[in-house]
KOLNU-74715 format. One line per field, with one value per residue (C-alpha): z, y, x; residue number from 1. Coordinates in steps of 0.02 Angstrom, whole numbers, plus 32768, in hexadecimal, padded with zeros to 4 digits. Last residue first. Example, Ala and Ser with C-alpha at 12.3 -4.5 7.8 and 13.67 -1.06 7.14 Angstrom:
// KOLNU-74715
w: (8165_8186)
v: (7FCB_7F1F)
u: (82AC_8267)
num: (2_1)
***
This chain:
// KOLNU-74715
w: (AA82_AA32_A9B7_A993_A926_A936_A8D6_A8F6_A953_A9C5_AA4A_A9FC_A9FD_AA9E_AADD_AA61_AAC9_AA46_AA1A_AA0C_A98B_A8FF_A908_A87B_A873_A82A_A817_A768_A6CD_A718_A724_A7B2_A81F_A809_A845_A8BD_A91C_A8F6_A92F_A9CD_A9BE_A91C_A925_A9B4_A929_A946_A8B2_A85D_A86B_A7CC_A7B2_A73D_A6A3_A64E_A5EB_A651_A6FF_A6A1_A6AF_A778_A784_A718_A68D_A63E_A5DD_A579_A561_A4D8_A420_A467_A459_A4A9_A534_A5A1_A56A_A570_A634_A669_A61F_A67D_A742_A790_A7D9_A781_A71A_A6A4_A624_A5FE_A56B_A575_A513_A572_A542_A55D_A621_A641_A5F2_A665_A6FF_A700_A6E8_A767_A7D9_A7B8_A77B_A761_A758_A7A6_A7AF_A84B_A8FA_A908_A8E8_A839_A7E6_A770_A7F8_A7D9_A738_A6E5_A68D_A5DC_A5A3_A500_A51E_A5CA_A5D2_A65E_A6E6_A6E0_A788_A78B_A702_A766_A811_A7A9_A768_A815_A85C_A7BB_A821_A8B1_A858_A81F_A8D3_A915_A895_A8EF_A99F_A97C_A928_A9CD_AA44_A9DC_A9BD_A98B_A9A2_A91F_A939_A883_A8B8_A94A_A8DE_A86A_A8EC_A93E_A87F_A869_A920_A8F1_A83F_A875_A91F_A8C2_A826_A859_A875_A908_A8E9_A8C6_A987_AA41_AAC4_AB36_AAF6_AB95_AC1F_ACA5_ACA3_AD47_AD8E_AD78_AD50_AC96_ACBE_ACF1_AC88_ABED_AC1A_AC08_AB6C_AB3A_AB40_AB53_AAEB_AAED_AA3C_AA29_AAD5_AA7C_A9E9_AA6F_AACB_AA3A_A9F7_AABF_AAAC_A9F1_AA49_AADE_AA70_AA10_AAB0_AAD3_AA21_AA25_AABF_AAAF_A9FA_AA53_AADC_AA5D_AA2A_AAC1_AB0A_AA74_AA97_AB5C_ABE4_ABF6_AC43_AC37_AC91_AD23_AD71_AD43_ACCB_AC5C_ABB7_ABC7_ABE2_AB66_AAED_AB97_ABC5_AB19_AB36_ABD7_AB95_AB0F_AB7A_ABF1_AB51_AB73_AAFB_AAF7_AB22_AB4B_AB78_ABF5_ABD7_AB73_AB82_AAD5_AA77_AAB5_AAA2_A9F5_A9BC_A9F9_A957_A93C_A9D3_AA08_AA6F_A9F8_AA0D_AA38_A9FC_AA1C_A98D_A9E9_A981_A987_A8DA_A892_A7F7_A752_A6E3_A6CD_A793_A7AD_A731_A78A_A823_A7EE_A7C2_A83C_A8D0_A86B_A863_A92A_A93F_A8DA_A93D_A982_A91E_A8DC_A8FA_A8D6_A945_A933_A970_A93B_A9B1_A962_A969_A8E5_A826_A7EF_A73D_A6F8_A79D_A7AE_A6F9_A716_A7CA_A754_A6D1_A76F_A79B_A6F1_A6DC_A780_A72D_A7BD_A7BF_A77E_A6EB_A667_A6CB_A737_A73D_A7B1_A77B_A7BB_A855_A873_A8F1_A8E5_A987_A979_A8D5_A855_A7FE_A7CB_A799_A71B_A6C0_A6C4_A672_A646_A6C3_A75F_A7D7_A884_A8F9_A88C_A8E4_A864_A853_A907_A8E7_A83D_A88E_A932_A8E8_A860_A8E4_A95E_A930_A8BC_A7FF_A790_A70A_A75B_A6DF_A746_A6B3_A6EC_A6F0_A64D_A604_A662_A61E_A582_A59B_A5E0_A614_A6B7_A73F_A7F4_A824_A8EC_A962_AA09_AA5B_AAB5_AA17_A99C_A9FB_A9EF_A90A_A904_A965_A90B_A86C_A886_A8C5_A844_A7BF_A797_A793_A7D3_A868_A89A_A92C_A96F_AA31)
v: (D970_D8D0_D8A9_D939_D9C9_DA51_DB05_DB1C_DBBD_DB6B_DBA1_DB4B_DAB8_DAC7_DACB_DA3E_D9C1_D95B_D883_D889_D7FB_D836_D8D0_D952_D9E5_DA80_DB06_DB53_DB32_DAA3_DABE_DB3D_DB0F_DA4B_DA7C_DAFA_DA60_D9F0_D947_D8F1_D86F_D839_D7DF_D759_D72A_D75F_D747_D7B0_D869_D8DB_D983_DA08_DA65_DA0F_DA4E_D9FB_D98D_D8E6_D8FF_D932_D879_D82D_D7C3_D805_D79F_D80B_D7E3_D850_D825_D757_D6D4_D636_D653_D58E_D574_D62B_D635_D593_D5D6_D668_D618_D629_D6E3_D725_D7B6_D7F0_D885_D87A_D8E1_D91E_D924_D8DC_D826_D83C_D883_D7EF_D773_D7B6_D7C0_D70E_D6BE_D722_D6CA_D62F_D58E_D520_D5A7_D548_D571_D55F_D5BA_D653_D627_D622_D63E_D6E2_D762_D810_D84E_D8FB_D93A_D9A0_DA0A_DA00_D9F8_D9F1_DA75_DA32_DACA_DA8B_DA74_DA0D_D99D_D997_D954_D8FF_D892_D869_D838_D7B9_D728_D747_D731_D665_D658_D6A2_D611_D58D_D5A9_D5C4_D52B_D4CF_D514_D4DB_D41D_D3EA_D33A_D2AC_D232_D261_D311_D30A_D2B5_D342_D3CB_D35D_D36B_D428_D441_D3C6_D426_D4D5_D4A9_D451_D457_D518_D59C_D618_D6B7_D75E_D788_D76F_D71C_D6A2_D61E_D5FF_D677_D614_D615_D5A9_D5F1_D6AB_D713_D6F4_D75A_D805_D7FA_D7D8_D859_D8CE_D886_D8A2_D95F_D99F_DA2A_D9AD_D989_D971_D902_D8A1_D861_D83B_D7DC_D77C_D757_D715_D696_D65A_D62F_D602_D58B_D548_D508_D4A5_D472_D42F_D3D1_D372_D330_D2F6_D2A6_D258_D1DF_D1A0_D19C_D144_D0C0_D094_D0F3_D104_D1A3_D18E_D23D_D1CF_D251_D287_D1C9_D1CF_D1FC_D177_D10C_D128_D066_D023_D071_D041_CF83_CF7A_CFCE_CF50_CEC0_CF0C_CF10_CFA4_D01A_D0DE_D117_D1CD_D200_D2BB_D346_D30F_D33C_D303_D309_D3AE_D3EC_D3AD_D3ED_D499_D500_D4A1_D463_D3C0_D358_D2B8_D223_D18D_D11E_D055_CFC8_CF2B_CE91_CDDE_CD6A_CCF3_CCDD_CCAE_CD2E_CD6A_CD60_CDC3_CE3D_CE56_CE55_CEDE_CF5D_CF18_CF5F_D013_D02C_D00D_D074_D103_D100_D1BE_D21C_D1FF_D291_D206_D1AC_D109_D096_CFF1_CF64_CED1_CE0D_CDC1_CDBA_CE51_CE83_CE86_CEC7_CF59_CF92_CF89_CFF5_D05E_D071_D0A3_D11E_D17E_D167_D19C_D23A_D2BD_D324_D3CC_D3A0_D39E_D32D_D37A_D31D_D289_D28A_D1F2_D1C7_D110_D0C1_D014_CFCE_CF18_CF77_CF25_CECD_CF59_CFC9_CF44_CF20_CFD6_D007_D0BB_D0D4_D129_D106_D141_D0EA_D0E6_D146_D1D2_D1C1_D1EF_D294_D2BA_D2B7_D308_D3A9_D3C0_D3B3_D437_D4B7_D493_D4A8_D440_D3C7_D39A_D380_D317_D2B9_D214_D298_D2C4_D20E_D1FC_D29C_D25F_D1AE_D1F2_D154_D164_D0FD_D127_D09A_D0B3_D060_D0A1_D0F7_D184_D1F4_D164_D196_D247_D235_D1DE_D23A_D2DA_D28C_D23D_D2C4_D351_D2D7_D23A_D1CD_D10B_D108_D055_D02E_CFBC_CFBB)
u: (5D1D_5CBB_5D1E_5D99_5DA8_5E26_5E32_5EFD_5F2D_5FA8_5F3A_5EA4_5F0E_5F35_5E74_5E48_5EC9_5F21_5F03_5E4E_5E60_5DFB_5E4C_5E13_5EAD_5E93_5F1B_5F05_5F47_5FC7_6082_6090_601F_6052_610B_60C8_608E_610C_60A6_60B3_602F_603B_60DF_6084_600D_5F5D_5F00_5E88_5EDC_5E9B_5EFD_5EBA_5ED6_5F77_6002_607D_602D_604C_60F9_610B_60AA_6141_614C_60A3_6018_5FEA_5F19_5EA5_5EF4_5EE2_5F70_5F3C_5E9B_5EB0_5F66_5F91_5F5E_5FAB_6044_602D_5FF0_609C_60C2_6027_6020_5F98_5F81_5ECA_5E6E_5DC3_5D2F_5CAB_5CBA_5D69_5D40_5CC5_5D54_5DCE_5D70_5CF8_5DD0_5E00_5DA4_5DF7_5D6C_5E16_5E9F_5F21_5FD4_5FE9_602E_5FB7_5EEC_5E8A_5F10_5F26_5F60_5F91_5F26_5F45_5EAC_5EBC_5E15_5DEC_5D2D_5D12_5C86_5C15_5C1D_5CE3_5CEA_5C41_5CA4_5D25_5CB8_5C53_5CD8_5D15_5C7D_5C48_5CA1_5C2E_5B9A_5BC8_5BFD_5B58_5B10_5B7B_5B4A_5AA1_5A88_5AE5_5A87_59EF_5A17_596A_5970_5919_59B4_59F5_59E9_5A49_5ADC_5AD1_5ADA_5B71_5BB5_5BB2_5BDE_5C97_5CA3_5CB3_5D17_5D87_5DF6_5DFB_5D91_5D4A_5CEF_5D47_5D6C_5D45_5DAA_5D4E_5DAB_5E05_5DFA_5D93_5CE1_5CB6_5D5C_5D09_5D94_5D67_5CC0_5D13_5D96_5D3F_5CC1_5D49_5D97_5CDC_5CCF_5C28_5BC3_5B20_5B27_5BEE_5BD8_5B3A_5BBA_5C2F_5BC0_5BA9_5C52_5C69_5BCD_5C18_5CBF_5C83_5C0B_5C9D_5CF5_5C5E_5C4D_5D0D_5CF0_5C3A_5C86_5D07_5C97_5C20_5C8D_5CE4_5C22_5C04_5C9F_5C74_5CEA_5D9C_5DFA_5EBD_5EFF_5F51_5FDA_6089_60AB_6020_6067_60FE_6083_6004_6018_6011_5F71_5F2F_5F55_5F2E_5E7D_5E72_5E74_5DF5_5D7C_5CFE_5D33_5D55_5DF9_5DFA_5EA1_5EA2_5F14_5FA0_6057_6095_6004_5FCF_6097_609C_5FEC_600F_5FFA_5F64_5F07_5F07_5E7D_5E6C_5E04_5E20_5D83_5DB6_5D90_5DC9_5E02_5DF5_5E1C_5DA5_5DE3_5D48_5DA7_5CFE_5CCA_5D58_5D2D_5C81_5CD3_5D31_5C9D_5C39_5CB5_5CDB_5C16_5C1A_5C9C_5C45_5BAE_5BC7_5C16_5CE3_5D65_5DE6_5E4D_5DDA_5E5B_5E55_5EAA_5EED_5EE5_5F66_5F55_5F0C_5F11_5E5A_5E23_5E88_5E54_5DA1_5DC1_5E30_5D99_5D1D_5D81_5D97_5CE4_5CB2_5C84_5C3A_5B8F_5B8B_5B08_5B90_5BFA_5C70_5D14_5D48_5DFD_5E74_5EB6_5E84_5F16_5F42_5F78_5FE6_6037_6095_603E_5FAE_6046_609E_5FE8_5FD8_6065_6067_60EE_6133_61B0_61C4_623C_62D5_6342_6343_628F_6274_62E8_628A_61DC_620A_6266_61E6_614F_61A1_6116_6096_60B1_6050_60A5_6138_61DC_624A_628B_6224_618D_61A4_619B_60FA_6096_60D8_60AB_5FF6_5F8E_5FD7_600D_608D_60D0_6104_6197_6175_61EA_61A4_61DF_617C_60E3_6103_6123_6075_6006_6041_6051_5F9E_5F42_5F8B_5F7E_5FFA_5F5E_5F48_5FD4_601E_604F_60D7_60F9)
num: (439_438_437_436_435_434_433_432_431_430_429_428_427_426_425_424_423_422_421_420_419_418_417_416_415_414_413_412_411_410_409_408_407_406_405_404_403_402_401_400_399_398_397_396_395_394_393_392_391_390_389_388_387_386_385_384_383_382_381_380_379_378_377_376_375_374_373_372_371_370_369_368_367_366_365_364_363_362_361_360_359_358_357_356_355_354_353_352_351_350_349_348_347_346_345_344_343_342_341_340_339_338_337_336_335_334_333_332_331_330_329_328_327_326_325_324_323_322_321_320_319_318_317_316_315_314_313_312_311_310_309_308_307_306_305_304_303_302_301_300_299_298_297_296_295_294_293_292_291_290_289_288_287_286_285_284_283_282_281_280_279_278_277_276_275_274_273_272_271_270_269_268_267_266_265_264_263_262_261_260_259_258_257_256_255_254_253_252_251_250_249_248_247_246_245_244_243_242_241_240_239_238_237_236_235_234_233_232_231_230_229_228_227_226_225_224_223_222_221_220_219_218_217_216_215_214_213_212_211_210_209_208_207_206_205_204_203_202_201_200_199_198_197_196_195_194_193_192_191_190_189_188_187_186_185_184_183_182_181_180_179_178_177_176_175_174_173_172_171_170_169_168_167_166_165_164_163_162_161_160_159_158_157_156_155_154_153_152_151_150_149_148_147_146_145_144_143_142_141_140_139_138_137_136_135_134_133_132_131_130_129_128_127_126_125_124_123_122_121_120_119_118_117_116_115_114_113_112_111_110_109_108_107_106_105_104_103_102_101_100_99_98_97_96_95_94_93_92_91_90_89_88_87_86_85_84_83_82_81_80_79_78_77_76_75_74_73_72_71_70_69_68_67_66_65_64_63_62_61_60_59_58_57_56_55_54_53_52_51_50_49_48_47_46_45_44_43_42_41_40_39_38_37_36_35_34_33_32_31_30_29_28_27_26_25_24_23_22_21_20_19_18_17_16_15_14_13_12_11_10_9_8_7_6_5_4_3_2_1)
***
């Protein structure tokens, strides 16, 4: 089939570059030429595992192309796929504008009966703002052409976008047209092949059910963060009650781990924008609220575990960082928990010495050069000279550490895990003054 792809983003590129792997023949648009002239070298602007390899191998054989064309990409493609940014807007809820402009721009070109997909973290309603927005170009270039607009939403998780895309766990296809669901299913094929994970219902339900997703997984999150918090209090150890609750197979495992507070292009902005959308309709979304402001808390944990350390005199003191992004296997620091730590700790005095195995450039294009951050080439190099060890992201290299190593380079032995990735009883052992989350 040809598609076309609005947004070289993570979504779209992602999207994008597996559809073209199944064979598909896929136009990937941008309003970026620079962004677009890299990619045609192979130069991929976010890292995510396996994404270099598939982009410049389905470019190679001339299944993935990308341009600043739009006029060429609209043409092309029999779907059209909208996976552009839906930013927070000042008040938390999300910018269509970006959308709504391809939807515009879809319209002005089309000449032949497409299918819009909405791939886009969108809320609720936005099909139907996408469907007036091209019939009312339509109706100005006076063409009565038939279209679909379907919401499709994403289900990937970074630093495992290729393999989510790739082996999918359920596709939502929200529309009612029959037409457009052969369509879609055949467009999914080679995705749906093991057992029927295609899941269609009406377009706000679509909508709604992404949205539903992401803040469900955000309140285990907050939830666990919580119990945690009440664990320290009560002289319990969470990665006990962890256990005992995740063996439950109406809890499950999954994101019931506690830590610095979740981040991310996501879950952040996705409860931010369902509280919005509540709002709008005159509902108090109060699970939600309190998700989101024991988030905001959590992310202060870490810093008030050093600073309590310290009994508040951080002046001068020098804090090694493992872990800039806000979760192992990207570069992203987009709401990152370390983010709330560093700028707490430089607000109080203190310098940062930070390693991350991917997340550094990212880290001195958001904070440039600064007297108080190094930004270190190795985690055993940001220990030197430095008082006390901060974990924030659990890479896989973080979680077997030289031991005698880090006692013997820092000022004194004290390690604050926002991860919970060592037992406290071995670390006391080891001599090392340990502080968990929750333990």
């Amino acid at each position: 089939m040809n598609v076309t792809v609005f947004g070289t983003g993570y979504v779209g590129l992602v999207q994008g570059a597996v559809l073209a792997d199944v064979g598909h023949n896929v136009v990937c648009v941008d309003v970026d030429a620079e962004k677009v002239a890299r990619l045609e070298q192979g130069v991929i602007p976010i890292y995510e595992p396996g994404l270099e390899a598939l982009v410049k191998e389905n470019y190679a054989a001339g299944r993935l192309t990308f341009t600043t064309q739009a006029e060429e990409g609209v043409k092309h493609g029999e779907v059209q796929f909208i996976a552009v940014g839906t930013p927070s807007d000042e008040d938390g809820s999300a910018d269509l504008k970006y959308v709504l402009k391809v939807a515009e721009t879809i319209a002005t070109h089309i000449e032949k009966p497409v299918v819009i997909v909405n791939k886009s973290t969108v809320p609720v309603g936005t099909a139907d703002k996408v469907t007036a927005v091209v019939e009312e170009v339509l109706a100005k270039r006076q063409t009565n052409l038939s279209f679909d607009v379907v919401s499709n939403p994403e289900f990937l998780k970074e630093g495992s976008a290729v393999a989510d895309c790739k082996k999918p766990d359920r596709i939502i296809i929200g529309t009612t047209n029959d037409a457009t669901i052969d369509i879609m299913r055949e467009l999914y094929a080679p995705f749906n092949r093991n057992h029927d994970k295609i899941i269609t219902m009406d377009v706000r339900s679509a909508e709604l059910t992404k949205y539903a997703a992401n803040c469900m997984l955000a309140t285990k999150i907050s939830f666990m963060n919580e119990m945690a918090n009440l664990a320290e209090r009560l002289d319990a150890d969470i990665e006990m009650v962890r256990q005992g609750i995740g063996s439950d197979p109406r809890i499950g495992y999954h994101f019931i781990y506690p830590g610095a507070g979740y981040g991310g292009s996501c879950f952040p902005k996705d409860v931010q924008a369902l509280i919005r959308t509540a709002e709008s309709i005159a509902f108090d979304a109060k699970v939600l609220k309190a998700v989101e402001e024991r988030n905001q808390l959590q992310k202060n944990t870490l810093f008030e575990k050093i600073n309590r350390h310290f009994d508040g005199a951080l002046e001068g003191k020098v804090v090694a960082l493992w872990g800039l992004a806000f979760k192992p296997n990207t570069d992203d620091m987009r709401e990152a928990p370390s983010r709330v730590v560093m700028e707490s700790l430089w607000q109080a005095g203190a310098k940062v010495q930070a390693y991350d195995p991917e997340a550094m450039e990212e880290a001195q294009r958001i904070y440039g050069h600064r007297d108080d951050l190094t930004l270190c080439g190795t985690k055993e190099g940001a220990l030197k000279n430095a008082d006390i060890l901060v974990i924030v992201t659990d890479w896989q290299s973080f979680k077997a550490p030289d031991f005698e190593l880090i006692k013997a380079t820092l000022s004194q032995p004290v390690i604050v895990d926002g991860r919970n990735l060592f037992d406290p009883k071995r670390m006391l052992k080891r001599g090392i003054t340990y502080y968990g989350v929750g333990r």
